[in-house]
N, C-alpha and C positions, 0 to 999 in steps of 0.2 A: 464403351459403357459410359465411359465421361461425357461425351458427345450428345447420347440418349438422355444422360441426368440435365445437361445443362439446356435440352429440347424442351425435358419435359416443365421442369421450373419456368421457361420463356411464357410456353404455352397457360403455366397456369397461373402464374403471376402477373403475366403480362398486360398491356392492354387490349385483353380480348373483348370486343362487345357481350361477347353471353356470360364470359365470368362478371363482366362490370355489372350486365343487366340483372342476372342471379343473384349478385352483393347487394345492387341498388333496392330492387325487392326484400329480401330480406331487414336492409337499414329501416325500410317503411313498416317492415311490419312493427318493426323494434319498437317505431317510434307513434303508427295509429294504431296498433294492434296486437299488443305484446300478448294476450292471450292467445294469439294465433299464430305465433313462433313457433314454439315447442313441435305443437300436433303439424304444424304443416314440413319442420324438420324431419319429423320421425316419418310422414307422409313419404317423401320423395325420399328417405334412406329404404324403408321396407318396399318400393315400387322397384328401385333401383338393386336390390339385392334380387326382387320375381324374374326379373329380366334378364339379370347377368351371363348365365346360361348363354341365351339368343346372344346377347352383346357378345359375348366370348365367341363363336364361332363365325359373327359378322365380320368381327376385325379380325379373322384368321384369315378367311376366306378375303376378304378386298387385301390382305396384306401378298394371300398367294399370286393374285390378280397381278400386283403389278410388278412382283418379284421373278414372278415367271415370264413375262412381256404378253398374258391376255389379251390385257386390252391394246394390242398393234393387232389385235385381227380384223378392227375396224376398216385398216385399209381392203382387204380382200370382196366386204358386205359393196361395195360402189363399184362394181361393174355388172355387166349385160344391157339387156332390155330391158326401159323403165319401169314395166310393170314388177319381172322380177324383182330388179335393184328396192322398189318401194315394200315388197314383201319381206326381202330380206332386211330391210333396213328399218322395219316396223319391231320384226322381230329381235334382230340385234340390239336396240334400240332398250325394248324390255327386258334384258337379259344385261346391258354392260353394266356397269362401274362408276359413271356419270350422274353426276346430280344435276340438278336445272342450271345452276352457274359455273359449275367447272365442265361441260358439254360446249359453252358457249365458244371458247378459242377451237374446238375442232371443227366446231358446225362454220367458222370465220375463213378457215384454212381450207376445209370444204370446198365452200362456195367461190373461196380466192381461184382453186385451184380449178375452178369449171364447172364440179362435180352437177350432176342431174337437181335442179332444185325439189321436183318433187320426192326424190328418193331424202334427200336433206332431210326436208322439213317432217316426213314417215318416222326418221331419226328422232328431229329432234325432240318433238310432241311425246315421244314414246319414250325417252332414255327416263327423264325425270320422275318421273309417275314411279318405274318400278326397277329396281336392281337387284342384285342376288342378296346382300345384304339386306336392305328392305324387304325380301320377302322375308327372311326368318325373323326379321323385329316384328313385322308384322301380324306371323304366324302367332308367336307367341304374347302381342298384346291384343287383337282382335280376334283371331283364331285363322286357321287353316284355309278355311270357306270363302274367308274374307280379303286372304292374301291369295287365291289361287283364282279369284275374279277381277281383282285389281292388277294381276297381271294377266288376263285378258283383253281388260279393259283400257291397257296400256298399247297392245299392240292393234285393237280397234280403234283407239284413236287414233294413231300412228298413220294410219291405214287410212284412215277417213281424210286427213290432212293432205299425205302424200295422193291418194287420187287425187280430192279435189283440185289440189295445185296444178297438176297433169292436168287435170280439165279448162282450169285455168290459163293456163300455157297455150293448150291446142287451140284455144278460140281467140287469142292471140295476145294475151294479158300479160303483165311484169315485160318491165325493158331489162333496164339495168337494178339488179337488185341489192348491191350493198352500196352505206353509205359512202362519197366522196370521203376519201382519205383513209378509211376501214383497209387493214394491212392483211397478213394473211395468218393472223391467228397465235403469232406468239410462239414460244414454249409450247404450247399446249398441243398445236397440231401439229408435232415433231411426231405421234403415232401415225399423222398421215403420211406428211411430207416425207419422214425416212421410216418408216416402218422396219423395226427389229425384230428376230427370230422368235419364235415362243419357247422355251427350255420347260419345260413342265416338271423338270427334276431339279429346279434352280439352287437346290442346297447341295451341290458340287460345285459353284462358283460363288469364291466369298464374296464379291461386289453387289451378285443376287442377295445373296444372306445380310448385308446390311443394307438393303432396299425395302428387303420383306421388315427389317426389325424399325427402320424407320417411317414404314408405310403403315403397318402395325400399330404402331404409338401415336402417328398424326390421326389415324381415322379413330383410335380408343379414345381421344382427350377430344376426338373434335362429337361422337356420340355421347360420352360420359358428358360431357358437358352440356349439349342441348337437349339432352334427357334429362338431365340435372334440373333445368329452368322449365323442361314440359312438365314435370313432375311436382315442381315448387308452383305453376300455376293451374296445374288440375288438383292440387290441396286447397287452394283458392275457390275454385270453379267450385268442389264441391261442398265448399263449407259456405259458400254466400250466395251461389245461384241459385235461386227456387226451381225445381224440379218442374214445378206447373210453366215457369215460364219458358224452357225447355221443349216441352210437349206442347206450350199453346202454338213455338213458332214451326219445328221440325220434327213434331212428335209422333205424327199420321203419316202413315206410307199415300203418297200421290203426288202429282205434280206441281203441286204450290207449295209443299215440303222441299222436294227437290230442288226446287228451283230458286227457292229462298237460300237453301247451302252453297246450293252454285253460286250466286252474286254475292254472300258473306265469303265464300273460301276463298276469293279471289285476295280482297284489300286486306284480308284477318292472318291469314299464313303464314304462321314462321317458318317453320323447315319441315321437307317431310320426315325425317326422324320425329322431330318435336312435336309435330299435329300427332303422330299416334297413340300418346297417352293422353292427349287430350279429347279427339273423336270417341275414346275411350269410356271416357269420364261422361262427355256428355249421350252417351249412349246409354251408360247407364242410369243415368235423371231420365231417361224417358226417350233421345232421340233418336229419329225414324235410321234402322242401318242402314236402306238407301239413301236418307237424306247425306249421313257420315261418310258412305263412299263418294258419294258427289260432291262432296266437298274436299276430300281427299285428291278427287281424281283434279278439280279445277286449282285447288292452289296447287297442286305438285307442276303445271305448266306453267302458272301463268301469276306464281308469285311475284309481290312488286319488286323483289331486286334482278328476280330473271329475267321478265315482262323492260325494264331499264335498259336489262343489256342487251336484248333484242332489239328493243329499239332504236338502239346508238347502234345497232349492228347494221341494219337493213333498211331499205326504203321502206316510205309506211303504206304501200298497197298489200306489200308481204308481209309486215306486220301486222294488219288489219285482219290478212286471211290467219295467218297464224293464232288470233282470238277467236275467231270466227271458229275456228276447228277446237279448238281446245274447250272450248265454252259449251258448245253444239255437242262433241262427243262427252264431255263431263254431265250435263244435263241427259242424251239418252241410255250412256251406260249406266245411269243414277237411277236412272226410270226401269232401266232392264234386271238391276240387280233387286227390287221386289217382286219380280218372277220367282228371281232360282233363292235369293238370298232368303 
């Protein structure tokens, strides 16, 4: 328990960038805009209490995830035929536990260790967009509709990437694909490299039981917290952004909607936790919910700190295609979600 207190004080006193950036906002309102303290405090305390629910059962669930060893069943989705391997690896992909920057040391370990590039890249396209966590925050800030097409829309990009790479390959493209001196992943791809048992009853081994309790409290304070700051700046968003001007740029369902969120989601994106009270927000001023998925779907890949570490990862032909797919599928699942949506 000592250990948990002296985690969680690190975590929240620390120098974290979202607590600093939360405070930093906050000092400014203090000081241009004291009348918008208050309302925007009580803003993101009442958002943050709608939520808790979802938040409660997100960090139960990724706390089961890694206390049970889930996510080592990464290793088993990388074999057969490449077309399998990319099917299953679109789908697993949608379904892990992975964010866009903590995926990046497996997809490193991956690639170190040979694995099929276009079953990779099926992965990697696909993990960040949608996790089991994310679907239930999602559920319960956009609705059901909207998380149960964004995880679609996760393994069709997935899908789209992993062929074309395959296509790519067969006509004789990418030599060598990671950068000179790129190691094999760290830490991180120790699900690869040694892949451990799954115990799905983990609270009969206390090592499990204080995995879960400290995996628990890293994903509570690392969610409380960027929900904290998406909340403190959709009380912003909706107390100073005009409505009309909302609706003149993404406010119509069509392709110049869409396509204007695809090229804003990319450089604007903080985290996919944090964009969803904010697609939120701006959804309700007026914005198109195709436009909102398609923004969702394009920063959840191709955020600037994950787009960084792709880059320093891999040669830039497979970089290239990896925009190329993320952009491409972000834009027509954008366009296909005012069909059904």
């Amino acid at each position: 328990m000592t250990v948990l207190v002296r985690q969680m004080t690190r975590a929240a006193f620390g120098l974290d960038r979202v607590v600093m950036a939360f405070l930093a906002v906050l000092a400014l309102l203090a000081l241009a805009a004291p009348a918008q303290l208050a309302p925007s405090l009580g803003f993101t305390a009442a958002n943050l209490a709608s939520v808790a629910p979802f938040l409660v059962f997100s960090v139960l669930l990724a706390g089961y995830a890694k206390a049970s060893g889930m996510d080592n069943l990464i290793a088993r989705v990388f074999t057969g035929a490449t077309p399998q391997m990319i099917v299953m690896a679109a789908l697993f992909g949608a379904l892990s536990p992975f964010c866009s920057c903590g995926v990046i040391p497996i997809i490193a370990a991956l690639l170190a260790m040979g694995v099929s590039l276009p079953a990779v890249m099926a992965f990697w396209l696909a993990s960040p967009i949608m996790d089991p966590s994310m679907f239930v925050l999602t559920s319960g800030i956009l609705g059901a509709e909207f998380a149960l097409y964004k995880t679609f829309a996760a393994v069709a990009i997935g899908l789209l990437g992993g062929f074309a790479t395959w296509g790519v390959q067969a006509a004789g493209g990418f030599g060598d694909i990671l950068r000179p001196g790129v190691g094999d992943g760290g830490c991180g791809g120790g699900v690869v490299r040694d892949p451990k048992p799954v115990i799905w009853r983990f609270w009969h081994d206390a090592e499990r039981r204080d995995k879960f309790r400290t995996a628990s409290l890293d994903i509570a304070l690392f969610l409380a917290k960027w929900l904290a700051l998406a909340f403190l700046l959709e009380s912003l968003l909706v107390a100073w952004l005009p409505a009309e001007t909302v609706i003149r740029f993404v406010g119509t369902d069509g392709f110049a909607s869409v396509a204007m969120a695809v090229l804003v989601g990319v450089p604007a994106y903080l985290n996919g936790y944090a964009a969803l009270p904010l697609v939120a927000g701006f959804i309700d001023q007026g914005m198109a919910p195709a436009a909102g998925m398609a923004f969702l779907l394009a920063g959840g890949v191709t955020s600037l700190p994950a787009a960084m570490a792709v880059f320093a990862l891999v040669r830039l032909p497979v970089f290239a295609l990896y925009l190329a797919a993320s952009l491409a599928g972000a834009l027509l699942l954008g366009l296909g979600f005012m069909v059904v949506g």
